[in-house]
C-alpha positions in Angstrom: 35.0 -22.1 7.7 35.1 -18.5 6.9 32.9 -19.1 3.6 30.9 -21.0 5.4 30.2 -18.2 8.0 29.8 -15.5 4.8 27.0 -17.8 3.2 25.3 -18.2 6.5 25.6 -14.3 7.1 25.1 -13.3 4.0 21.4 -15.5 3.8 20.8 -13.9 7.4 20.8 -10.5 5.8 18.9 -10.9 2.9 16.1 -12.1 5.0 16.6 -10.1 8.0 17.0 -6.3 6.7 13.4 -6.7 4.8 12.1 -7.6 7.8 13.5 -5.0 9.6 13.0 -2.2 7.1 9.2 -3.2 7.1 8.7 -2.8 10.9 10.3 0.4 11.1 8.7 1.7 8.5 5.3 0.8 9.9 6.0 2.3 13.1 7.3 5.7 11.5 4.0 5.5 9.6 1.8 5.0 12.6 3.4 7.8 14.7 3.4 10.1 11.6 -0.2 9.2 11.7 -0.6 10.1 15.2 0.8 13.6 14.8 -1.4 16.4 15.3 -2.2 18.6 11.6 -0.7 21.6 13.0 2.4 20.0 14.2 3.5 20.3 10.3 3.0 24.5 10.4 5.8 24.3 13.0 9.4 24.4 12.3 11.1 21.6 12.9 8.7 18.6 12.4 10.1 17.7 8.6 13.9 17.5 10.1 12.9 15.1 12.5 10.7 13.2 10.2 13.7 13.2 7.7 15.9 12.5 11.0 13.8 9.4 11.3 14.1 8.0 7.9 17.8 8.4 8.2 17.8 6.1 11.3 15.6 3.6 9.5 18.0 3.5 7.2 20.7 3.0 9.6 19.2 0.3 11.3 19.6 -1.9 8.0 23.0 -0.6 7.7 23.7 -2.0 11.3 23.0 -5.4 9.9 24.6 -5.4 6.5 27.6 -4.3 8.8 27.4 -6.5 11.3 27.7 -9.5 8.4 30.9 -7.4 7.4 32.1 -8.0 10.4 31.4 -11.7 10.2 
């Protein structure tokens, strides 16, 4: 049963975190996108552009994780 539950997880992940990885990083695109040009002269808008990336990352994490779990 536990195999069972691995493969099924396992299959879930492959085709979900692609999926997931794609969205976010068309949504971080867009809104990068949407940013003003002088919003980059000002401190602080690489951290929170790197800040994003990081939880992009994080949200594939979540689901590799979550098949841990399983």
């Amino acid at each position: 049963m536990g195999g069972a539950a691995w493969i099924v997880a396992d299959w879930a992940t492959r085709r979900l975190n692609p999926q997931v990885a794609s969205a976010v990083d068309l949504v971080m695109r867009d809104l990068q996108m949407r940013v003003e040009v002088n919003a980059f002269d000002h401190g602080g808008s690489t951290e929170a552009a790197q800040a994003a990336e990081i939880g992009a990352q994080r949200a594939v994490d979540l689901a590799e994780d979550a098949k841990q779990l399983t």
